[in-house]
C-alpha positions as CSV (number, residue, x, y, z in Angstrom):
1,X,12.8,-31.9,-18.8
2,X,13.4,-27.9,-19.3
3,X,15.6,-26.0,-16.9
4,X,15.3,-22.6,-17.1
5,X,18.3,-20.0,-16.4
6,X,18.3,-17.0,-14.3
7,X,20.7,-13.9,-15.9
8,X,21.4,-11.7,-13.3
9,X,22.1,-8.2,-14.2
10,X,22.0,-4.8,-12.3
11,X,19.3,-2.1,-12.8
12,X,18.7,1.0,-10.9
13,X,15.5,1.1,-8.6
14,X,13.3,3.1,-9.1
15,X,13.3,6.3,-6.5
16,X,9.2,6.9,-6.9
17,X,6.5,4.9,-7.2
18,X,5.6,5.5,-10.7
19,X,8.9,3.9,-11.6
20,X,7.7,0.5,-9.9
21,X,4.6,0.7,-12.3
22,X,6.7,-1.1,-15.1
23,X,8.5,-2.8,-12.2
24,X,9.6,-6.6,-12.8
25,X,10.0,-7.1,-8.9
26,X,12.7,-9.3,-7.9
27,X,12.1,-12.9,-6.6
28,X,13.7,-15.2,-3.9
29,X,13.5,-16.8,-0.3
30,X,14.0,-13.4,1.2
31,X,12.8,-10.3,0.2
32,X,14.9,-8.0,-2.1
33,X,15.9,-4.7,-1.7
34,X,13.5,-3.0,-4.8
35,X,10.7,-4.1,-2.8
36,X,12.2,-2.5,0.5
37,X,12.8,0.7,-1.1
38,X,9.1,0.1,-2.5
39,X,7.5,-0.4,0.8
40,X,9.2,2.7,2.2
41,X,7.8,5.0,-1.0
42,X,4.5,3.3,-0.5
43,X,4.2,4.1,2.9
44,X,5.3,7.7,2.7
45,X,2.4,8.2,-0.3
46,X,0.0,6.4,1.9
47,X,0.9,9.1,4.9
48,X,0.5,12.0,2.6
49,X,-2.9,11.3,0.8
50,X,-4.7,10.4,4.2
51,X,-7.8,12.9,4.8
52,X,-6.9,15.7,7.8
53,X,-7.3,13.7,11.3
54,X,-6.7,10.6,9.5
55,X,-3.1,8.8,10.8
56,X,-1.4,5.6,9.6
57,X,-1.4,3.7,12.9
58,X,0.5,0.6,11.1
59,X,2.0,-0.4,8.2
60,X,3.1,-4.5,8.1
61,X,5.8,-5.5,4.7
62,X,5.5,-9.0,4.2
63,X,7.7,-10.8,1.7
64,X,6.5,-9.2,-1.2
65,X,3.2,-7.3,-0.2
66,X,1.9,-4.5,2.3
67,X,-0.9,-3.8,4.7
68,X,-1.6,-1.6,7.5
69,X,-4.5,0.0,9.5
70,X,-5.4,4.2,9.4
71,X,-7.0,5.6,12.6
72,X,-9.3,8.4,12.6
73,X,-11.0,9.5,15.8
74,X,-11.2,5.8,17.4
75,X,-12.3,4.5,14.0
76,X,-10.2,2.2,12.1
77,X,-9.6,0.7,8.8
78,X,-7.7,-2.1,7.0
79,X,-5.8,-1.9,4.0
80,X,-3.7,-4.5,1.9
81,X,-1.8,-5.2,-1.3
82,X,-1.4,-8.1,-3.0
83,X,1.5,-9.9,-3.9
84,X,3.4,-7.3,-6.2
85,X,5.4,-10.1,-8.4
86,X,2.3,-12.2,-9.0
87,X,-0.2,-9.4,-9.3
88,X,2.3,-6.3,-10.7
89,X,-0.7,-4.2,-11.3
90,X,-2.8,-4.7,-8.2
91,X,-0.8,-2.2,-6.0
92,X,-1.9,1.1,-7.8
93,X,-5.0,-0.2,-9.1
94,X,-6.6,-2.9,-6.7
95,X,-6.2,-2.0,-3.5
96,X,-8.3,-3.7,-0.6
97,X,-10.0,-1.1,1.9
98,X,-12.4,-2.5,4.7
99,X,-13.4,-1.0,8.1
100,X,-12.0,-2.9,11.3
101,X,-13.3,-2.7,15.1
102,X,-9.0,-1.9,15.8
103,X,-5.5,-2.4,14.4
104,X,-5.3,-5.8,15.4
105,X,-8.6,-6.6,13.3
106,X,-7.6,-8.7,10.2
107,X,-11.1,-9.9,9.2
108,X,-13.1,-6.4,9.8
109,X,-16.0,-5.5,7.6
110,X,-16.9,-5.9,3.9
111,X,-14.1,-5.6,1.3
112,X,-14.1,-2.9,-0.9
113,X,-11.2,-1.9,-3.3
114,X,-9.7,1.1,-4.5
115,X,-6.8,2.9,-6.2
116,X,-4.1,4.4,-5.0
117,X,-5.2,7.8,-6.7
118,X,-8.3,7.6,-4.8
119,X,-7.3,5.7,-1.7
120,X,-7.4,9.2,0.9
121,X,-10.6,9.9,-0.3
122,X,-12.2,6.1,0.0
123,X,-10.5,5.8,3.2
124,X,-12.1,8.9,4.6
125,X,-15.2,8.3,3.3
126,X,-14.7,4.6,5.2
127,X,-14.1,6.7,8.2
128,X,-16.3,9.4,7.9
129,X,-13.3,11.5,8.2
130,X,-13.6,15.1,7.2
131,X,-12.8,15.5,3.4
132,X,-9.8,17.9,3.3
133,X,-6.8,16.6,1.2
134,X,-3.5,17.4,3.6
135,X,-2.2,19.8,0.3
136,X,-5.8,22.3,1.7
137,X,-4.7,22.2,5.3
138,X,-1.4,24.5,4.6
139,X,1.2,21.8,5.9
């Protein structure tokens, strides 16, 4: 029988999300503070590509993954993250999208996926929100 050791060293987190894209998150019965800092960055990226109209009405951080609802005009839908040590690539490039009847609906309509390059525009088009990126409204 093998054990194996765990070396801990110090390395700076990243401050944007394109540093976590080479990310090794960190591991453990409660959640460390990369993915903390993570969460935060992901939510404020979420916030700023949402279509005009469109609001994030809840975002959840679970031990090592995310998901929320976006609101447009009584309209709602779900979005999630998987597990960012287990799937390190899934948060930027697998990113579950569905419609739900509220922001309490965790079962909602048919899954779709997305990227996070494209997830304002999929989630307007889930809402039938109106196109316009927040950069063309002159915030």
């Amino acid at each position: 029988m093998k054990r194996q050791r765990v070396i801990e060293y110090e390395e700076e987190i990243p401050k944007t999300l394109d540093g976590f894209k080479t990310w090794e998150f960190s591991s453990g019965p409660t959640t460390g503070e990369d993915f903390v800092a993570f969460a935060q960055l992901f939510g404020k990226y979420i916030k700023s590509a949402l279509p005009f109209g469109c609001k994030l009405v809840d975002l959840h951080r679970g031990h090592y993954d995310l998901s929320g609802f976006v609101e447009y005009a009584g309209r709602f839908a779900y979005f999630s993250i998987s597990d960012v040590r287990h799937f390190p690539g899934d948060w930027h490039e697998n990113i579950l999208i569905r419609t739900a009847k509220s922001a309490r609906d965790y079962t909602g309509g048919s899954n779709g996926r997305t990227t996070l390059e494209k997830f304002g525009q999929d989630i307007g088009k889930l809402l039938e929100s109106p196109m316009v990126k927040p950069k063309e409204r002159g915030d």
